[in-house]
C-alpha positions as CSV (number, residue, x, y, z in Angstrom):
1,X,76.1,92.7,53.2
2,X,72.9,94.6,53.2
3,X,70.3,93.4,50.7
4,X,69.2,95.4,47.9
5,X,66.3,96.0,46.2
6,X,67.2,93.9,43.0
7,X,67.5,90.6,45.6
8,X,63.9,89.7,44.3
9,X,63.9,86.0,45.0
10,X,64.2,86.8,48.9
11,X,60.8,86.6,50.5
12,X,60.1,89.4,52.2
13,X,57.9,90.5,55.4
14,X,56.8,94.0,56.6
15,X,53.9,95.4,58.8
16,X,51.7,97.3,56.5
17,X,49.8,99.3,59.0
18,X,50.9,102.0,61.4
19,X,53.2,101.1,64.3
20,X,51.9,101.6,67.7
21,X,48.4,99.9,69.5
22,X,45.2,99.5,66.5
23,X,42.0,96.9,67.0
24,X,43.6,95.5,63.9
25,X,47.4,95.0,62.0
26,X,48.1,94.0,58.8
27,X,51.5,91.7,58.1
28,X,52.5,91.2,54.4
29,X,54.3,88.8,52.8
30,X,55.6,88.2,49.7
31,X,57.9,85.7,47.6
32,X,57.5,82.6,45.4
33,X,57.3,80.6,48.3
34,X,55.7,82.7,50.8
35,X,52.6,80.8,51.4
36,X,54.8,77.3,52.1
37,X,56.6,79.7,54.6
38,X,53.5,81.2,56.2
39,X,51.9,77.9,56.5
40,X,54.7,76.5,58.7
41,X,53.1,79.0,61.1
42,X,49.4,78.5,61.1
43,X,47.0,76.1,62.5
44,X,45.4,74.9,59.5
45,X,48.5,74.0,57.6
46,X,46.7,72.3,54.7
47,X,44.0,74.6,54.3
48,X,46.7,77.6,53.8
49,X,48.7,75.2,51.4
50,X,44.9,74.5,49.5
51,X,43.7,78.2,49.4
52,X,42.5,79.6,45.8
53,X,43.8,83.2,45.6
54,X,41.7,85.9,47.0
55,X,40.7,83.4,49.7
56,X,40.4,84.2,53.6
57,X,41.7,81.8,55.7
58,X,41.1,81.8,59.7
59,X,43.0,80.1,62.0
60,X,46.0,80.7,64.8
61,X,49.5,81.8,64.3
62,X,51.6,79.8,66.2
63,X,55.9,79.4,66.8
64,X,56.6,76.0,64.6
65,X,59.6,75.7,66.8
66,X,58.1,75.7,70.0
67,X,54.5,75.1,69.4
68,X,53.1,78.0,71.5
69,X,49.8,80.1,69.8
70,X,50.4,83.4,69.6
71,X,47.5,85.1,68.3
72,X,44.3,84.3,66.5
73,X,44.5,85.4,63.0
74,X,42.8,85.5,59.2
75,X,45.6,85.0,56.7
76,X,44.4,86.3,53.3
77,X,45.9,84.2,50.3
78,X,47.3,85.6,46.9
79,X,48.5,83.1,43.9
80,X,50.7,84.6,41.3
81,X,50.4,86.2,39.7
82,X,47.3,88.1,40.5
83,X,49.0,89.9,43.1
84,X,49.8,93.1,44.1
85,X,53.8,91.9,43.5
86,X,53.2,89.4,41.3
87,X,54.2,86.9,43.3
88,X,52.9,84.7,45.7
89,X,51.7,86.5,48.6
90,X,49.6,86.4,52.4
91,X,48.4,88.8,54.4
92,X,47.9,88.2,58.2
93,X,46.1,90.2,60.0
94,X,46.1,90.0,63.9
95,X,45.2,92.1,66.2
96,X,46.7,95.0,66.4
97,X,49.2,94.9,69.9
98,X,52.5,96.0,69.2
99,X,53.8,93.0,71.0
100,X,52.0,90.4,68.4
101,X,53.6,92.2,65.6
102,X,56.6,91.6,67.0
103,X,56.1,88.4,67.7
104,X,54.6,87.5,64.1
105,X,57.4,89.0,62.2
106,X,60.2,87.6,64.9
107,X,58.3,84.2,63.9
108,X,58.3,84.5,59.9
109,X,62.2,85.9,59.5
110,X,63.2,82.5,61.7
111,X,61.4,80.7,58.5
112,X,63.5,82.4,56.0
113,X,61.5,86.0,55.4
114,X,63.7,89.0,55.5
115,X,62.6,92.6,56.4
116,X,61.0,94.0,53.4
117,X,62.8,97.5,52.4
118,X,60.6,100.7,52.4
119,X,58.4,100.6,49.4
120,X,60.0,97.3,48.3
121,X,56.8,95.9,47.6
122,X,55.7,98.5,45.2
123,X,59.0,98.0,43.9
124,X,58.4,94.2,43.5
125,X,55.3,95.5,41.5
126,X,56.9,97.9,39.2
127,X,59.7,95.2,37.9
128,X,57.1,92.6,37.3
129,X,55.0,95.5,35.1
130,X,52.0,95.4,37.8
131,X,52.7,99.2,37.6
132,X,55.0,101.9,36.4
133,X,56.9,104.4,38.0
134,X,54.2,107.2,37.8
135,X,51.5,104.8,39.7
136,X,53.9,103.8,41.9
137,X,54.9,107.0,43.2
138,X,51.3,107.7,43.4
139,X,50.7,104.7,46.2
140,X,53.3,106.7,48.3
141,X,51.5,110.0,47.6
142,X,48.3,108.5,48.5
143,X,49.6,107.1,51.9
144,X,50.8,110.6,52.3
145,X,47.7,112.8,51.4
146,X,46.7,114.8,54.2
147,X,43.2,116.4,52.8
148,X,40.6,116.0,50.1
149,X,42.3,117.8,47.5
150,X,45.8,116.1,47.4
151,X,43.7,112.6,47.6
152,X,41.9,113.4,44.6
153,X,45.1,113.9,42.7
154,X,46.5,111.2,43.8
155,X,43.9,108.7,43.6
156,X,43.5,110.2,39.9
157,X,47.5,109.6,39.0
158,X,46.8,106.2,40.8
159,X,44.4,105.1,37.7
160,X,46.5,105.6,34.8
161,X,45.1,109.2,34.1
162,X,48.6,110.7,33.9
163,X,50.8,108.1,32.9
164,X,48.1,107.8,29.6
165,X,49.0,111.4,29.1
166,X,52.2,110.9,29.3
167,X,52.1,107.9,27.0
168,X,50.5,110.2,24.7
169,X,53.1,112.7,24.3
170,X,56.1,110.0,24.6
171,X,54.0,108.1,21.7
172,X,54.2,111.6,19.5
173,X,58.1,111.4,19.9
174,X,58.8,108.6,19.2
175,X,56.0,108.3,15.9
176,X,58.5,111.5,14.8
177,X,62.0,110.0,16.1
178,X,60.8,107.2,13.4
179,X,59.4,109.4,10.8
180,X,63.0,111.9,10.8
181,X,65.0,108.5,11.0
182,X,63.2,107.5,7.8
183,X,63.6,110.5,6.0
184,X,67.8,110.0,7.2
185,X,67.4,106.9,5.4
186,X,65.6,107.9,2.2
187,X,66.3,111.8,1.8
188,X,64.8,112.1,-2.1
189,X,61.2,111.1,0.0
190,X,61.6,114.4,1.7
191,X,58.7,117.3,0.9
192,X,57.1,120.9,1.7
193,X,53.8,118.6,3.7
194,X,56.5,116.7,6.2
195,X,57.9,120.2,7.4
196,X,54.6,121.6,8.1
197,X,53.6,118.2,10.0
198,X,56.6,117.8,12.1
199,X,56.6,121.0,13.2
200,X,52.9,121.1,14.0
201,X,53.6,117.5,16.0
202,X,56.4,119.0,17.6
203,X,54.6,122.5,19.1
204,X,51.8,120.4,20.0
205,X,53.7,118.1,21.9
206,X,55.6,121.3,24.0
207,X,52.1,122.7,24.5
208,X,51.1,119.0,26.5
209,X,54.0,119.7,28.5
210,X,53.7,122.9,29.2
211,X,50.0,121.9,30.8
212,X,51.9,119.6,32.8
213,X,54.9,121.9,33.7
214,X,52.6,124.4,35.0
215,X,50.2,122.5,37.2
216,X,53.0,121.3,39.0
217,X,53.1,123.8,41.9
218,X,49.4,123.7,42.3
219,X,50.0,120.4,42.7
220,X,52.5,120.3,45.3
221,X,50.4,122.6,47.0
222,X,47.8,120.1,47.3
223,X,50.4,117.5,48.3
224,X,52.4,119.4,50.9
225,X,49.9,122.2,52.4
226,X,49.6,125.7,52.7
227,X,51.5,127.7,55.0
228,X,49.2,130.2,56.4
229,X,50.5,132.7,58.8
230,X,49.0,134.4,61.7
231,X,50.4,138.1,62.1
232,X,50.0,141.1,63.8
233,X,50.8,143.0,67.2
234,X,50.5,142.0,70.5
235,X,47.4,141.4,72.1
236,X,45.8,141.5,68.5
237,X,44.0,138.5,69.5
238,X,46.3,135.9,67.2
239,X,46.5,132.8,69.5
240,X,42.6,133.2,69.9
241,X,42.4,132.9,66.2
242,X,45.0,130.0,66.2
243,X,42.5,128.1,68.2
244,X,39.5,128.6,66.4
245,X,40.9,127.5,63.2
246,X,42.9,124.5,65.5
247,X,39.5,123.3,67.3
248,X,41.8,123.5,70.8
249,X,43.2,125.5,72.9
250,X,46.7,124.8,71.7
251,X,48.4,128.5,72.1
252,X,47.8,130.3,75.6
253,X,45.8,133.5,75.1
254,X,46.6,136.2,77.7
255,X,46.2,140.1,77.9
256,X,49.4,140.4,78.6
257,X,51.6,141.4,75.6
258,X,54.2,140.1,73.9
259,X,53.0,136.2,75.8
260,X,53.9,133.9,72.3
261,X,57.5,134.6,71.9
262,X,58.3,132.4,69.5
263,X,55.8,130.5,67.0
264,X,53.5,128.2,67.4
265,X,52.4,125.6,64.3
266,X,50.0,123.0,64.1
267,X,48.2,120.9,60.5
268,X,44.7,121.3,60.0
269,X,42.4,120.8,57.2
270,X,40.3,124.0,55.7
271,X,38.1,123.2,52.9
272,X,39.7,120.5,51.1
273,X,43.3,121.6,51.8
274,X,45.8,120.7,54.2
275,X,47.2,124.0,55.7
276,X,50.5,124.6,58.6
277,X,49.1,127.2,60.4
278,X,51.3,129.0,62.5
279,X,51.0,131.7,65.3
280,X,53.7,134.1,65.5
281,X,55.1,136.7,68.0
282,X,53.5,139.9,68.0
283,X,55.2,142.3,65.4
284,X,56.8,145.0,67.5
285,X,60.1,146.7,68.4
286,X,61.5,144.8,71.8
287,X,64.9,145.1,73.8
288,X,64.3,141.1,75.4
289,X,66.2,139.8,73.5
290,X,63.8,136.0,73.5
291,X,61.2,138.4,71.8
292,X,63.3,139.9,69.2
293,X,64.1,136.5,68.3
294,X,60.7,135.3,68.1
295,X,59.8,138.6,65.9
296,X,62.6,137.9,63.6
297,X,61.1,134.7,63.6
298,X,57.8,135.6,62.3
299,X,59.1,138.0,59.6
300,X,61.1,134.9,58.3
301,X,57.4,133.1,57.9
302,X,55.9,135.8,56.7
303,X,58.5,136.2,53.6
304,X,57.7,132.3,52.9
305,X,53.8,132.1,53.8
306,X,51.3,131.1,50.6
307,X,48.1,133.4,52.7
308,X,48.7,135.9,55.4
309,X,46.5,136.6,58.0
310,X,47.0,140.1,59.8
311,X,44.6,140.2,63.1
312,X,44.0,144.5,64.2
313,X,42.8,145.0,68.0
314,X,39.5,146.4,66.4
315,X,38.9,148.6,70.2
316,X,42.8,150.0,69.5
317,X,42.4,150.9,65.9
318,X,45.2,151.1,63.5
319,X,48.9,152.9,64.0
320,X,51.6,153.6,61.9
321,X,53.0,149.6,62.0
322,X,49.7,148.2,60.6
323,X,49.4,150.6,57.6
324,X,52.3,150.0,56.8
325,X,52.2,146.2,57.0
326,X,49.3,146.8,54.8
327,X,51.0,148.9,52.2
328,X,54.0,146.0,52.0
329,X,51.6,142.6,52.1
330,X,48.6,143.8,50.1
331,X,47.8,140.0,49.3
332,X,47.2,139.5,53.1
333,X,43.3,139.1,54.4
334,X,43.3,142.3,56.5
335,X,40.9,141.3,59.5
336,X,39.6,143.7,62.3
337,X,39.2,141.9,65.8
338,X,36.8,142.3,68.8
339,X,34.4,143.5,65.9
340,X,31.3,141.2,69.0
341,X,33.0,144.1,71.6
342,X,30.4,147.5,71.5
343,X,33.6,149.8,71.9
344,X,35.1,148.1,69.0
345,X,35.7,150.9,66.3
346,X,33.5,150.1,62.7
347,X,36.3,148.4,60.4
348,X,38.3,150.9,57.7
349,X,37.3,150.0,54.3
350,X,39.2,146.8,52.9
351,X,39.0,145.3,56.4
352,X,36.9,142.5,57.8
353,X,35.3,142.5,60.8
354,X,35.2,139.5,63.0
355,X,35.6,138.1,66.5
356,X,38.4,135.2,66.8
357,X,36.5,133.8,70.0
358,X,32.7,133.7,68.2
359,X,32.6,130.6,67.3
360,X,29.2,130.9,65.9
361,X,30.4,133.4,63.2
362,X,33.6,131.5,62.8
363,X,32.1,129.4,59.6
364,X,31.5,132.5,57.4
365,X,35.1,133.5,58.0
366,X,36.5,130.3,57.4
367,X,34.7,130.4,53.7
368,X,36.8,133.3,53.1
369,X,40.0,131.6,53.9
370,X,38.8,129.0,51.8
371,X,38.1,131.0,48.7
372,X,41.2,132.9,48.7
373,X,43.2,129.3,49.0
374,X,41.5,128.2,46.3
375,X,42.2,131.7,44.2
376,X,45.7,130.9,45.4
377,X,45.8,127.3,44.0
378,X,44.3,128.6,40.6
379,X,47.2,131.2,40.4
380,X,50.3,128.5,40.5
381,X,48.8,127.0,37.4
382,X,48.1,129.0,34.0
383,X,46.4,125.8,32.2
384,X,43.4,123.5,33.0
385,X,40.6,124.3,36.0
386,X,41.5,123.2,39.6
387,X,38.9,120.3,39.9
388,X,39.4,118.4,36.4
389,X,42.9,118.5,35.5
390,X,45.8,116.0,35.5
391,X,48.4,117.6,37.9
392,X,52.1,116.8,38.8
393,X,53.2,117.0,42.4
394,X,56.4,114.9,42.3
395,X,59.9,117.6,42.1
396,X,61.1,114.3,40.2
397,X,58.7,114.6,37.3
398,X,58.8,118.3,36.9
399,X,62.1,118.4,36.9
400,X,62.4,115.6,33.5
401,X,59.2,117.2,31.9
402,X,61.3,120.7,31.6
403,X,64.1,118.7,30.6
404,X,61.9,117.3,27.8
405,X,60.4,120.2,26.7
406,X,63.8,121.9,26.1
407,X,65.4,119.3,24.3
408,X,62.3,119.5,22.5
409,X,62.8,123.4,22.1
410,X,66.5,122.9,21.0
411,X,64.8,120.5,18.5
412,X,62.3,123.0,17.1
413,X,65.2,125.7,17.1
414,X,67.2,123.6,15.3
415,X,64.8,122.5,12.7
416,X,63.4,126.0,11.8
417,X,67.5,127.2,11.5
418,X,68.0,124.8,9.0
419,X,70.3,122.0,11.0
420,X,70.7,118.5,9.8
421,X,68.2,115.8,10.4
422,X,70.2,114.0,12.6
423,X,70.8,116.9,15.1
424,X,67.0,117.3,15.3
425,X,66.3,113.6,15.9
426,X,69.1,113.8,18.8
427,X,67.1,116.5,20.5
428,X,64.0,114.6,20.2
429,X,64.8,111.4,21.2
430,X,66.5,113.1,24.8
431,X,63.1,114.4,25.2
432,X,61.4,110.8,24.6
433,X,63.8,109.8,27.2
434,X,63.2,112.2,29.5
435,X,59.3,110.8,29.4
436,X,60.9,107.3,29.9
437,X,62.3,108.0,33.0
438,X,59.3,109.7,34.5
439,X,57.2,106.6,33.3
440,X,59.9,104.0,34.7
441,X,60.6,102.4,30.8
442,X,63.8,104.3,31.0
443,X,65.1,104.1,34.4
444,X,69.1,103.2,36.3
445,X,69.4,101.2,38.8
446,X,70.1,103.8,41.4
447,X,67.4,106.4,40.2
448,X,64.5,103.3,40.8
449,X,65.6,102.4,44.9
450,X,66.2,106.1,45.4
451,X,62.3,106.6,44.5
452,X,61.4,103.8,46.4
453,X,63.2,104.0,49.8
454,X,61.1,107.4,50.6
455,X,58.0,104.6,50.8
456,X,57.0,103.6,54.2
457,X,57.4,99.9,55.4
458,X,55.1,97.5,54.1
459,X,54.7,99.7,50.8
């Protein structure tokens, strides 16, 4: 029978660091007695048994039931509970050959350790109150953060900074759930001053959310990337482009047209974002069939892409096709190629000049790509500035902070129409609950290893 995450007096073992060859590798354990386990497998029994917590310990792992060393390793020791889990915990770290790590973990599930679950250690955390949900599912975020910007927010959701604003508006609710249910109990207490101050509680407790609500696809913009699309015709000079931006020669540039037939992708970091770039097909009419394909292809991107980048063979000038893929993306950075070639034609107005194989004035391009990804980030979010404020990036949580605010509108709807109390302090305490469940107070069973089973290993 597979073990679940609620099986928390199993200890458990997992390699916290990337599979695959590393100088170093990090195996955790954890479990009320995982440091009697580990020490059936080190050198220096006793001195594992005698460690303080947040003591180093060096010695050699070794196979109790055969004797045989199998690597030279420092086992750091953890003493509930001032632990990440809470419980009793060692780290050992070896060196970092795939076939240790296999070794060491074959070693400590033959002493009782299972394989920990994905994110089964921040789960361990979360039930022992070392954390709540919202931290938690920033660990997993962090682990995930592929530039500056989406480490920021999650480092910042990490320390408490959202789940104190959330606290905050839960607190409101729950201040007014008490106040209403008083009011249930004692009607004759009721006057003109508690209408004005509930409602006043209750519109500034939407207007938090709606901060909240609205940073959330800046957010997961920061989280996931931008998709930023290369476009134009063939022999514009695209896959040139693609590896400038790429710092390789990933696409193959050719004179030949119609050479990338289908599209070509790759993640990079510009500024402080993480961006897909992607080189598509040259946009033209084609009876090969593998080329139409491609083109169809790169339409489909280009209906989907957060910035578009639309490259002009500066020496050919513009036709009918360009102006007219001008007129129907006028958000897209309009760029005129070849502009280091002397028969290169001066750029129209609204068009900038550039060379996708100078490198040297590659840097004052790239700041333009930069700004307008930032003017992009600033317009998924009506509230707040980009740098300073507390952003969502979890579907999860955006999807129960608009199910809070409109229980919190049916609430205020029903209040101002004249309902009963106990109507309005339904609607209320749904949206208290809806906080809950972002938070972790409020949370089933099923809703908690769902969360945690998109963590990696040894999370």
């Amino acid at each position: 029978m597979p073990r679940s995450y609620f099986d928390r007096n199993t200890p458990i073992a997992a390699l916290a660091t990337p599979e695959g060859r590393s100088a170093l590798a990090v195996v955790r354990t954890a479990g009320a007695n995982a440091i009697e386990l580990v020490a059936r497998c080190f050198s220096n029994r006793q001195a594992l048994l005698d460690a303080q917590g947040y003591q180093a310990v060096y010695g050699w792992f070794i196979d109790p039931s055969s004797g045989e060393y199998i690597d030279e390793v420092i086992a750091l020791v953890f003493r509930a509970p001032h632990s990440f889990t809470g419980e009793n915990a060692v780290e050992i770290m070896s060196h970092g050959s795939p076939a240790v790590v296999e070794r060491i973990l074959d070693v400590l599930y033959a002493q009782g350790f299972s394989p920990a679950l994905h994110g089964e250690f921040s789960f361990r955390a979360f039930v022992q109150g070392k954390t709540d949900l919202v931290r938690a599912e920033a660990i997993n975020e962090l682990t995930h953060a592929s530039c500056e910007a989406a480490r920021h927010d999650a480092l910042q959701r990490l320390s408490g900074a959202l789940s104190r604003k959330l606290g905050e508006i839960r607190d409101l609710m729950v201040d007014l759930l008490a106040d209403i249910n008083a009011k249930l109990d004692y009607p004759e207490d009721e006057g003109p001053e508690e209408s004005s101050r509930w409602l006043e509680i209750m519109h500034h407790a939407r207007d938090a959310l709606s901060v909240l609500i609205q940073s959330y696809p800046g957010g997961r913009l920061r989280q996931e990337g931008f998709l930023v699309v290369i476009a134009g015709r063939p022999n514009a000079g695209k896959s040139s482009l693609f590896n400038l931006f790429a710092r390789e020669e990933r696409a193959i540039v050719s004179p030949e047209p119609g050479t990338t037939r289908d599209w070509i992708e790759t993640w990079i970091s510009i500024g402080e974002f993480a961006v897909r770039l992607v080189d598509t097909a040259g946009l033209r009419s084609s009876q090969n069939m593998i080329e139409a394909e491609g083109v169809r292809r790169s339409q489909s991107l280009l209906e989907r892409a957060d910035v578009i980048l639309y490259l002009v063979d500066g020496v050919a000038g513009l036709n009918d096709e360009d102006r007219e893929f001008a007129a129907k993306h006028p958000e897209a950075l309009l760029l005129w190629n070849k502009a280091d070639l002397s028969r290169c034609l001066p750029a129209p107005e609204g068009w900038i000049a550039l060379s996708a194989k100078d490198v040297r004035s590659f840097g004052e391009f790239e700041n333009i790509v930069i700004d307008r990804l930032r003017s992009y980030a600033r317009t998924t979010q009506k509230a707040g500035t980009l740098e300073r404020q507390i952003r969502i990036a979890s579907e999860r949580q955006a999807g129960l902070l608009k199910q809070s605010d409109l229980a919190l509108s049916q609430a205020l709807e029903a209040y101002t129409a004249g309902a009963g109390l106990d109507l309005v302090a339904l609607h209320i305490r749904e949206a208290a609950e809806a906080i809950g469940e972002i938070t972790g107070d409020i949370a089933a069973d099923e809703v908690l290893e769902r969360v945690f089973s998109t963590f990696c290993l040894g999370k």
